[in-house]
C-alpha positions as CSV (number, residue, x, y, z in Angstrom):
1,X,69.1,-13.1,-16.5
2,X,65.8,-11.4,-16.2
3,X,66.0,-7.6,-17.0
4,X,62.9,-5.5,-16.2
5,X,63.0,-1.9,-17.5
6,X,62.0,1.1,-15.0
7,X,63.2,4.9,-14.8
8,X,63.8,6.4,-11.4
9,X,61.9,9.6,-10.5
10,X,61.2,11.9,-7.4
11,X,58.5,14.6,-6.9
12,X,60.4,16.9,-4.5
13,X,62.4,14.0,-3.0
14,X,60.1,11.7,-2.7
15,X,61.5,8.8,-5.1
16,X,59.6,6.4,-7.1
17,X,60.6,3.3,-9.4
18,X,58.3,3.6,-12.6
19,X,57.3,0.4,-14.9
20,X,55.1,0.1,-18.1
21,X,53.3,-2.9,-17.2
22,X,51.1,-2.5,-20.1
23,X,52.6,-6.1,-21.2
24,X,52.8,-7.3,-18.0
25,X,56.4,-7.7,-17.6
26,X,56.1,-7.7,-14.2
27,X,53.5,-11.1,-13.1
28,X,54.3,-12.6,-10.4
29,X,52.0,-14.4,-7.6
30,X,54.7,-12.7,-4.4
31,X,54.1,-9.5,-5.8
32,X,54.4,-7.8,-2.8
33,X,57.4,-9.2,-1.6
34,X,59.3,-8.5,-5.2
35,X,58.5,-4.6,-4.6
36,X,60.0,-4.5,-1.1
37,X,63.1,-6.4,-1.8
38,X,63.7,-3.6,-4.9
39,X,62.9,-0.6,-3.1
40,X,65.0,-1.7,-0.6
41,X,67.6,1.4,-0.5
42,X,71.3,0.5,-0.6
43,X,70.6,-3.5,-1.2
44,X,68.5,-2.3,-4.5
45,X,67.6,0.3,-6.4
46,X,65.6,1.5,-3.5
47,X,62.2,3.9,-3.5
48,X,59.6,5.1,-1.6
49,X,57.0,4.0,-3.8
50,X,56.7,2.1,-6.6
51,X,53.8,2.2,-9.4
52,X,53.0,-0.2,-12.6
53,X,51.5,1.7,-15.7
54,X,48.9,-0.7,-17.5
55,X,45.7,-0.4,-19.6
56,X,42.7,1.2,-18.8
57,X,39.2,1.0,-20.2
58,X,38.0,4.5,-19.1
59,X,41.0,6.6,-19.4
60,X,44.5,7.3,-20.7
61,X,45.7,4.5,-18.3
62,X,46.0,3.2,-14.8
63,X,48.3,2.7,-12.3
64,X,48.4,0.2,-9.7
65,X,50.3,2.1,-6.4
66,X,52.6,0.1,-3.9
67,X,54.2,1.3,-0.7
68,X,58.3,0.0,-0.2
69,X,57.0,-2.3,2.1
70,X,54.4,-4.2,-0.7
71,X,51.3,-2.6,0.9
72,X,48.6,-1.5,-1.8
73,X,48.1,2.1,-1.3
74,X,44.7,4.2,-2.7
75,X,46.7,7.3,-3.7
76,X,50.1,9.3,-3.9
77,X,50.1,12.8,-4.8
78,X,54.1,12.9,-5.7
79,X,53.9,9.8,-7.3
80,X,51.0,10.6,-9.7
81,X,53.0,13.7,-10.8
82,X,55.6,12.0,-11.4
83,X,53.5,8.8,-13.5
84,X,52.0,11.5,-15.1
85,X,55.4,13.1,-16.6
86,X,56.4,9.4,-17.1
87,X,53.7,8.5,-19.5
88,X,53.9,11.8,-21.5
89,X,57.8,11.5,-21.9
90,X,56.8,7.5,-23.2
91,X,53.9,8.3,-25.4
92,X,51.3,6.6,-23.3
93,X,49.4,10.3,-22.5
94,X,49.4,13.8,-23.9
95,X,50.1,16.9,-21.7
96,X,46.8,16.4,-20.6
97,X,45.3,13.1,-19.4
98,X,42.9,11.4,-17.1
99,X,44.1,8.5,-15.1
100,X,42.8,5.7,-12.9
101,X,43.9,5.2,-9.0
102,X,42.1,3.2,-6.3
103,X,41.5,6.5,-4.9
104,X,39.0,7.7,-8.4
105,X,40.6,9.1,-11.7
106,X,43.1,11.6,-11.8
107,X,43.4,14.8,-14.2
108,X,46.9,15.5,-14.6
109,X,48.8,18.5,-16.7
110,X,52.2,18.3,-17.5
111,X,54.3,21.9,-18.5
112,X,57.5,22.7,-18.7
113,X,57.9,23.7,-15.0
114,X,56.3,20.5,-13.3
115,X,53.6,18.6,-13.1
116,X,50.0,19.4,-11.7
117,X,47.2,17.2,-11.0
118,X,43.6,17.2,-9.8
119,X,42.8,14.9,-7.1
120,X,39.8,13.8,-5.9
121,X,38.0,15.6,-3.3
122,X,39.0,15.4,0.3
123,X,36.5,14.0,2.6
124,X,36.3,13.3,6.4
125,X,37.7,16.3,7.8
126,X,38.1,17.0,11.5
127,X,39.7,19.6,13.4
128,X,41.0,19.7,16.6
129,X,40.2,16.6,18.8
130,X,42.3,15.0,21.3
131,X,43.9,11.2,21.3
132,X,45.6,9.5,24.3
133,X,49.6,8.5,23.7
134,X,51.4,6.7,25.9
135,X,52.7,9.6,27.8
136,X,50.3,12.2,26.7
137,X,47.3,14.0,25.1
138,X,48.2,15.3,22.3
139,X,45.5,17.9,19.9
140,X,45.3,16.5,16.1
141,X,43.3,17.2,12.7
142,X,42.6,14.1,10.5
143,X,41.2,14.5,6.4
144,X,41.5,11.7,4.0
145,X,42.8,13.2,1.1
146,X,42.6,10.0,-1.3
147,X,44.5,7.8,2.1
148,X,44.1,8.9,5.5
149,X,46.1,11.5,7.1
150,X,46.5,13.2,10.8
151,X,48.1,16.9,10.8
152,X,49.5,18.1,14.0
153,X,50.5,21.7,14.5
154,X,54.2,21.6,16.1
155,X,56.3,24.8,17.4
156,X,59.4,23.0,16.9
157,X,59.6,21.2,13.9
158,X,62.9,21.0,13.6
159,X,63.2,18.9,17.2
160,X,60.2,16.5,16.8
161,X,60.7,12.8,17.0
162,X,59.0,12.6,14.0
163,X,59.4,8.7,13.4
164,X,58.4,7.8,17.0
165,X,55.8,9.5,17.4
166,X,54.3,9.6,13.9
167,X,54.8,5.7,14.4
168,X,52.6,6.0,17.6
169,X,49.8,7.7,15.9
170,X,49.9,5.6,12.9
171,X,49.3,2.5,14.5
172,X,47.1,4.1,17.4
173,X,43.3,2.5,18.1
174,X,41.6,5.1,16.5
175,X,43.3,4.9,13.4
176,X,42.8,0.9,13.0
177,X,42.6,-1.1,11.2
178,X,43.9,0.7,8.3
179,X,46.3,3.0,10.0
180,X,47.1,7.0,9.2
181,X,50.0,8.9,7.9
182,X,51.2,11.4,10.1
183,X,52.1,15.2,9.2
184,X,54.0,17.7,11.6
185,X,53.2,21.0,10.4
186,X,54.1,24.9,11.4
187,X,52.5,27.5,9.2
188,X,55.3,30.2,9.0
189,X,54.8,34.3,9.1
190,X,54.5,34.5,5.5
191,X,51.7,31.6,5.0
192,X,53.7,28.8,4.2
193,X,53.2,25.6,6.0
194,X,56.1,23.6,6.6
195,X,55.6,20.2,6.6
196,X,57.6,16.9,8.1
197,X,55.6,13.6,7.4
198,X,55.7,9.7,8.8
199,X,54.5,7.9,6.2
200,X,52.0,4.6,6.4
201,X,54.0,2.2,4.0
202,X,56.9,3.4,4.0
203,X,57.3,3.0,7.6
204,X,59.4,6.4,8.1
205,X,59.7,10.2,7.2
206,X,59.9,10.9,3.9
207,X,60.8,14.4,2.0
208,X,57.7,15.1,1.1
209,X,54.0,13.7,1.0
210,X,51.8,14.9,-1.8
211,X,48.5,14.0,0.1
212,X,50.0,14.6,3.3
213,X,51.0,18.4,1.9
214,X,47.0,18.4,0.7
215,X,46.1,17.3,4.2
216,X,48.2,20.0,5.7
217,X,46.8,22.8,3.3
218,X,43.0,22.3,3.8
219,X,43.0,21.9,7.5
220,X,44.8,25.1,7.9
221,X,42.5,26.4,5.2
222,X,39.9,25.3,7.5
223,X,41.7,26.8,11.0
224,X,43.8,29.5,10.2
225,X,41.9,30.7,6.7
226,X,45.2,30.2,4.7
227,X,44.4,31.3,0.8
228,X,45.0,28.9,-2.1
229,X,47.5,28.5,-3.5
230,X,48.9,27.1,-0.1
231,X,52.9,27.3,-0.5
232,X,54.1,23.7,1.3
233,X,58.1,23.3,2.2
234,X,58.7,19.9,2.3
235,X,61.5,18.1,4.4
236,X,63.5,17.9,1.2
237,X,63.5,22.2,0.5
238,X,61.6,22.0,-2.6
239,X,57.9,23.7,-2.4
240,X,54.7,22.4,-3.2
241,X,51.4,24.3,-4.5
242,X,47.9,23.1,-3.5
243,X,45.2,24.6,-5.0
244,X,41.4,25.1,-3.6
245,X,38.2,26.0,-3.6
246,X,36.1,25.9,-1.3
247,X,31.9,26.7,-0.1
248,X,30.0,26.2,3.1
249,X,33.2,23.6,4.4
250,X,33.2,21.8,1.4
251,X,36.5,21.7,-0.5
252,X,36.6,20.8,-3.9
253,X,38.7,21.1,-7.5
254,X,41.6,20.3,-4.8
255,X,44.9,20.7,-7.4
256,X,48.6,19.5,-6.1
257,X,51.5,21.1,-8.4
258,X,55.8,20.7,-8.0
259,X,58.3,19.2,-9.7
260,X,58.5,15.5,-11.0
261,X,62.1,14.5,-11.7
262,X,63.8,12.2,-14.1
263,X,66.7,10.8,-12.4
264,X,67.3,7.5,-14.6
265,X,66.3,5.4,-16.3
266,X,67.7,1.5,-16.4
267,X,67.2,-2.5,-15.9
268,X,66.4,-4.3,-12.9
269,X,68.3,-7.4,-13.1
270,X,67.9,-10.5,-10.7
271,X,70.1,-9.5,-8.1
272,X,67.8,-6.4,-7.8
273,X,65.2,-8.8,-6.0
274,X,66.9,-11.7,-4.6
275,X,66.6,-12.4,-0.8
């Protein structure tokens, strides 16, 4: 029987299966179709992302970035923290490395506490424009912070339909063809954003979104003149940091620190991927 070696890890509960693909272990022409059955939860090991380490020409390595469902995906801000802890605890990077995404390279520090990375700079922002529902008009922001993201200030975040609605923006007309993630935000007395997110990909709220908590700290930087570091509580009670600066509504040397977990480490076997 096949065996195929991965660790398990989450950046503040959102989980990820991890494999060194440098010898591409992991070939196969229904790609896409292998990742979904083993990040199926309950049937497999189950994820909400899953990323292959391999050789790079121009830094430390690359990854390749899929969604549970198979989809390609540009960027993941949990997931490269948690890549990046992966290939210092296995030798592949120091502390400090540079790797590639679709989204550009990615600087990445690993310390004893966490995990921080720089991402490439956001880009498309817009604040505060209207899009027709089915039942309403709702008020949105949209950035892309490495993938696409729309951030919607909620009074009650605890009783938002989060998955039906976040599913109705995410497929909506003016997100096509490519679709949106979807962040439910309240920024909180003391400056913290709370943040509930429908993810593109995943196809359901997750426990935290590192672009979607970088998409929620620079529009609010941009409305509400929130300070770097931005403190983000995600849906699974671990915080987030996002770092910023910014000049004349440009906002660069965007940073993204938390935690990046090692929960396991193991063999997928065939069962792990059979229909």
């Amino acid at each position: 029987m096949a065996r195929i070696n991965f660790f398990k890890m989450s950046g503040s509960g959102n989980d990820f299966i991890i494999i060194d693909n440098r010898s591409n272990v992991v070939d196969r022409t229904e790609l896409s179709q292998f990742i979904s059955q083993v990040c199926r939860r309950k049937m497999s090991v189950g994820a909400d992302g899953f990323i292959l380490v391999e050789d790079a020409e121009k830094a430390d390595f690359k990854w390749r970035f899929f969604n549970s469902d198979g989809s390609r995906a540009e960027m993941c801000g949990n997931g490269a923290r948690c890549v990046a802890r992966y290939a210092f605890l296995n030798k592949i990077a120091g502390p400090e490395m540079f790797f590639e995404t679709d989204a550009g390279i990615v600087q990445a520090q690993v310390t004893e506490d966490g995990v921080k990375i720089k991402t490439t700079d956001p880009s498309d922002l817009k604040t505060d424009y209207t899009i027709q529902l089915e039942n309403h008009t709702l008020t949105v922001s949209s950035i892309n912070t490495g993938v696409p993201h729309v951030v919607i200030e909620i009074d009650d975040l605890e009783g938002v339909a989060v998955n039906e609605m976040g599913k109705e923006i995410r497929f909506h007309d003016m997100f096509a063809p490519a679709g949106t993630n979807v962040n439910f935000i309240n920024l909180r007395k003391d400056d913290t954003i709370a943040v509930r997110t429908y993810e593109r990909g995943v196809e359901n709220e997750t426990l935290a979104c590192g672009t979607g908590a970088i998409a929620s700290a620079i529009v609010m930087a941009e409305k509400a003149t929130v300070g770097s570091p931005v403190k983000i509580l995600t849906r699974s009670g671990g915080y987030l940091y996002v770092y910023y600066q910014e000049k004349q509504g440009r906002y660069y040397n965007v940073y993204l620190e938390g935690d990046a977990r090692l929960i396991y480490q193991a063999q997928l076997l065939e069962d792990a991927w059979k229909d």
